[in-house]
C-alpha positions in Angstrom: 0.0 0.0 0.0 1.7 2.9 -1.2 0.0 6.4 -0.5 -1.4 9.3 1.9 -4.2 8.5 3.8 -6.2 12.1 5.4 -7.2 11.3 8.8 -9.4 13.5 10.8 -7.7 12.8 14.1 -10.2 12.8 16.9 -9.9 13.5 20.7 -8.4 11.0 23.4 -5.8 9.6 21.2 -2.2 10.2 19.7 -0.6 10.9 16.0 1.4 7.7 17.1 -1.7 5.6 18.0 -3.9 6.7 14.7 -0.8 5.1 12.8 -1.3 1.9 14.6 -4.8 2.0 14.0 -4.5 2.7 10.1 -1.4 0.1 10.0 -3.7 -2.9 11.4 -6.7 -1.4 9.0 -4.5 -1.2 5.9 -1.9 -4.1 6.9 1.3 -1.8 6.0 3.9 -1.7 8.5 5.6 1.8 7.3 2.9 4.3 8.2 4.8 7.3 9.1 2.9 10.9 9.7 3.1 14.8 8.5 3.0 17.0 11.9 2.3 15.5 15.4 -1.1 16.7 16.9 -1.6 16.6 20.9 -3.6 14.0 22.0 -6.5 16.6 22.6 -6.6 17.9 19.5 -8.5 16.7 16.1 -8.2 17.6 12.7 -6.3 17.1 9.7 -2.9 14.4 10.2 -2.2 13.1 7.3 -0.3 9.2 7.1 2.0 8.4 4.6 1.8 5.0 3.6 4.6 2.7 2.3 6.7 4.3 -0.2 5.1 7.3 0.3 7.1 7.7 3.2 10.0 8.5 1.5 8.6 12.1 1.0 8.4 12.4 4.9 11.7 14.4 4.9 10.8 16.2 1.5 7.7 17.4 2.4 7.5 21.0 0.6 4.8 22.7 2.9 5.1 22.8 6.5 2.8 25.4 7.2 -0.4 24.9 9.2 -3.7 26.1 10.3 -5.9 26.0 13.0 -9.1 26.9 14.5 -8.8 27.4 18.1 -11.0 28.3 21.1 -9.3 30.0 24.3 -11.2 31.3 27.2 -10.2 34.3 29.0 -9.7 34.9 32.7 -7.8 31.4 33.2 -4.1 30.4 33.3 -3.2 26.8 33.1 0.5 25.4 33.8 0.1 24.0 30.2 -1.0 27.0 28.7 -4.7 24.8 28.0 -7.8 23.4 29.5 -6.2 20.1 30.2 -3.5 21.1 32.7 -3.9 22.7 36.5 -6.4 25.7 35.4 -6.5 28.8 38.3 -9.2 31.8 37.9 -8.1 34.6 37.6 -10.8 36.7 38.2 -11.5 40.7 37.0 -13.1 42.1 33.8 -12.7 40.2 30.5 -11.8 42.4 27.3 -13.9 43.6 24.9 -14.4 42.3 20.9 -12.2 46.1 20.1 -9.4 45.2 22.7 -8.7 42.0 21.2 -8.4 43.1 17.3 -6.3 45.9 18.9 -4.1 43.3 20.4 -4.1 40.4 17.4 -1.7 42.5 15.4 1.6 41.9 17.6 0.8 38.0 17.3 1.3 38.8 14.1 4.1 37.6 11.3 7.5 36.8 12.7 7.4 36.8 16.6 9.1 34.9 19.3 7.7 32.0 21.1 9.2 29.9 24.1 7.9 26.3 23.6 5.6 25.2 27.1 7.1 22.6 28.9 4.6 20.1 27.6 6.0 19.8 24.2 8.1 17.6 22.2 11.2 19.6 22.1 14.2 17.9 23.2 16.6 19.5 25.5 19.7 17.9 26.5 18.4 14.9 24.8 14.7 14.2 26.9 11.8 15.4 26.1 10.3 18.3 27.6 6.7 16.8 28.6 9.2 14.3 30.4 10.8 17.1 32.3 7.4 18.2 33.1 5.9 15.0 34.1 8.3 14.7 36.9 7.3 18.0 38.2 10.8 19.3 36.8 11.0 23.5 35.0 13.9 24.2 32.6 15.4 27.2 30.6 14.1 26.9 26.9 15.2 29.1 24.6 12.7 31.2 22.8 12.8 31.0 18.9 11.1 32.4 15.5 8.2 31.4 14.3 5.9 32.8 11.6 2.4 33.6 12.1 0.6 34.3 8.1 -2.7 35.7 9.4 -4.8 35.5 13.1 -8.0 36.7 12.8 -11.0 36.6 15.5 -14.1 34.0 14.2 -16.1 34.5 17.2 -16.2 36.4 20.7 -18.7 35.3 23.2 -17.7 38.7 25.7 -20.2 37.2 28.8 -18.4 34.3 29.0 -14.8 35.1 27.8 -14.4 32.4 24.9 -12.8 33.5 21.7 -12.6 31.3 18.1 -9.1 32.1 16.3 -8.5 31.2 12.6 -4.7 31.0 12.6 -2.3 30.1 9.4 1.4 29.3 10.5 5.0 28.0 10.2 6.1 25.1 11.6 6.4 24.5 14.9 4.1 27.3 16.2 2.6 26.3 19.5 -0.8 27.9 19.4 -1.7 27.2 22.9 1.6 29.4 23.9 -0.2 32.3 21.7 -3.6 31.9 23.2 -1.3 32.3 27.0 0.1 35.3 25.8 -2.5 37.0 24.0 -4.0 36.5 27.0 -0.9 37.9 29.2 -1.2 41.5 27.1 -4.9 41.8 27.6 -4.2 41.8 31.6 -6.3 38.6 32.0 -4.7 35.9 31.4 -6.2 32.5 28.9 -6.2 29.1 28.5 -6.9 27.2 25.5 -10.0 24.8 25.6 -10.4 23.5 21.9 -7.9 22.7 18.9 -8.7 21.9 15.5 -6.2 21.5 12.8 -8.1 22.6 9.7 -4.5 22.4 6.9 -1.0 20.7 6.9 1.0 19.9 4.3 -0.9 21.2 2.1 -4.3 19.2 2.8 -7.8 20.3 4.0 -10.4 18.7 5.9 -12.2 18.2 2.9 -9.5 15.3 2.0 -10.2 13.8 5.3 -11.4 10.4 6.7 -12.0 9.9 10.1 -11.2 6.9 11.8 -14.7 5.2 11.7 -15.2 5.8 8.2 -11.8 4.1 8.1 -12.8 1.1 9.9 -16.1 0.9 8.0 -14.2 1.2 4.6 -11.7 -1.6 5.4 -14.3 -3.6 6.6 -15.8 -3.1 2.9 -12.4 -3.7 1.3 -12.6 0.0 -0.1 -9.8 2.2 2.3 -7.3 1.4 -0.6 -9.2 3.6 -2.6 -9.1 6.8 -0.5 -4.9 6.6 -0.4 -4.0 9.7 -2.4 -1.1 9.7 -4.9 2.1 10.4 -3.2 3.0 12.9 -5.7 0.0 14.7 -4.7 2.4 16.6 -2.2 4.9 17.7 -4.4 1.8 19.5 -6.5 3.8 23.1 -6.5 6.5 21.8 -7.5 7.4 21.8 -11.6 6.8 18.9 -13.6 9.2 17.1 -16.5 7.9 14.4 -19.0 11.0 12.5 -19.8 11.3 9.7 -22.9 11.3 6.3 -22.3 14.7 5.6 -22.0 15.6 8.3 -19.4 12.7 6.7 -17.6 14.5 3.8 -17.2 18.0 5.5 -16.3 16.2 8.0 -13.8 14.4 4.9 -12.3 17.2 3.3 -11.8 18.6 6.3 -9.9 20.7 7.6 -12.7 21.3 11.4 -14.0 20.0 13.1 -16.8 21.7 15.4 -19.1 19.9 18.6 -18.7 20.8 19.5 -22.3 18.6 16.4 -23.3 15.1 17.5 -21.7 12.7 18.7 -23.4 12.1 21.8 -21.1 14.8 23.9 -19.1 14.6 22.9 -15.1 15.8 25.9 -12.7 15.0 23.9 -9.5 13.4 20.9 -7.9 11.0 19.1 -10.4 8.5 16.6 -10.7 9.4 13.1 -13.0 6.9 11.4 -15.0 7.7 8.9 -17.6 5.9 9.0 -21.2 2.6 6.8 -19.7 2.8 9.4 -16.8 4.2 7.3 -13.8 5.4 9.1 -11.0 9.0 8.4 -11.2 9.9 10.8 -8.2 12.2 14.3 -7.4 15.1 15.5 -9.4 17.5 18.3 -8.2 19.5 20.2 -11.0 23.4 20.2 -10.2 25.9 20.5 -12.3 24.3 20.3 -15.7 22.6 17.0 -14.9 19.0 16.4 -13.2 20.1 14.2 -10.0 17.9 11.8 -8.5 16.7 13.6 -5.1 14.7 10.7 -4.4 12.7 7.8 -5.9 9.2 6.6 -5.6 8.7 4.4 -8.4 9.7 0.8 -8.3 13.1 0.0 -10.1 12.1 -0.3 -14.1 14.0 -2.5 -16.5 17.9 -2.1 -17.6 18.2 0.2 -20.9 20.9 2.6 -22.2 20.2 6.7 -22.7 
């Protein structure tokens, strides 16, 4: 089973565990994933599937988006609903002091990562650290925030929907904290929805009991996407027949010999339009960056 498989990750369970699942559903043992979601949060995670998981380190897009719900007047010591929660207490801000604020959370901006996250430091985990009631120094870093915009303000009861599109590894709980840290009142978030990664929408999503219900049926092959389907932005080359078989085979192309001029990464189909996978331009030939095709049959260019 070679592929990507859009799961629409629900509650109570890990990135980690919906890869077991789909691996028992689909009986392929490399299943590897595009962007970890927290247990608590649902949305889109997409699985690459056998082959497919080649492109895990090649992955174009690593921008995300979210809708996410935060509730003013809280603090949590994980920055969300699910940690140790304390009321703060006072007035809550109005729908015009939040669009006043949203603007500094805005393009590039600095974010320490919460002690319940996945970053290593000297070599453990920090949600290890955390677990045994242990606080280190992290070391703030850049991330990029495209566009936060306000869905929905509920000002009786202090709950406010964000639409947020941003760069990888943007903790979006840590922004709810400190948006709520410049409005004097403090936040938590309560609800995560990843709505985009890599490129795909809900729209391309399964969740995991229409999974179940489609392997039951002998039809979850059929929702696997192409794996080339990730690499849509990038540029595509038709090459003959023969340098099909040399490319497939992991040998280089003379860039004087295609039919179009290639600048940067491309796409590689053959005549019939097989994926063949990534070339790299370097030094007047088109390299193999990496392979997805299986291995075709010996011919001379």
């Amino acid at each position: 089973m070679d592929g990507i498989l859009c799961l629409d990750k629900p509650q109570d369970i890990t990135s980690f565990g919906c890869c077991a699942v789909v691996r028992r559903l689909m009986k392929e043992k490399k299943i590897g994933h595009a962007g970890t979601l927290d247990p608590m949060a649902t949305g889109v995670l997409p699985l690459l599937l056998g082959k497919a998981t080649r492109a895990l380190s090649l992955l174009p897009r690593h921008d995300k988006r979210y809708t996410a719900v935060l509730r003013f007047g809280l603090t949590s010591d994980t920055e969300d609903i699910w940690g140790k929660v304390t009321a703060i207490g006072g007035s809550l801000p109005s729908r015009e002091q939040i669009e006043e604020a949203l603007p500094l959370f805005r393009g590039e901006i600095r974010q320490t990562p919460p002690m319940m996250s996945a970053v290593k430091q000297g070599g453990v985990r920090l949600y290890e650290l955390a677990r045994q009631g242990k606080e280190v120094e992290r070391e703030s870093r850049t991330v990029t925030v495209y566009s936060l915009n306000a869905v929905e303000y509920r000002e009786e009861t202090g709950e406010l929907t964000l639409d947020c599109h941003c760069s990888q590894g943007t903790y979006i709980r840590t922004l709810c904290s400190e948006l709520g840290k410049r409005l004097g009142c403090g936040a938590v978030m309560t609800d995560l929805r990843r709505t985009m990664a890599a490129g795909f929408e809900l729209s391309c999503c399964v969740t995991l009991q229409e999974a179940e219900r489609l392997a039951e049926q002998g039809e979850l092959a059929s929702r696997l996407l192409p794996v080339e389907t990730v690499f849509a932005d990038l540029p595509l080359v038709t090459v003959t027949a023969a340098q099909a078989v040399r490319f497939g085979n992991g040998g280089a192309l003379s860039l004087d010999r295609l039919r179009v001029p290639v600048l940067s990464d491309v796409r590689v189909r053959s005549p019939e339009g097989e994926f063949l996978g990534l070339g790299r331009p370097e030094e007047g030939q088109l390299k193999v960056l990496r392979l997805f095709a299986r291995e075709r049959g010996k011919e001379n260019v």
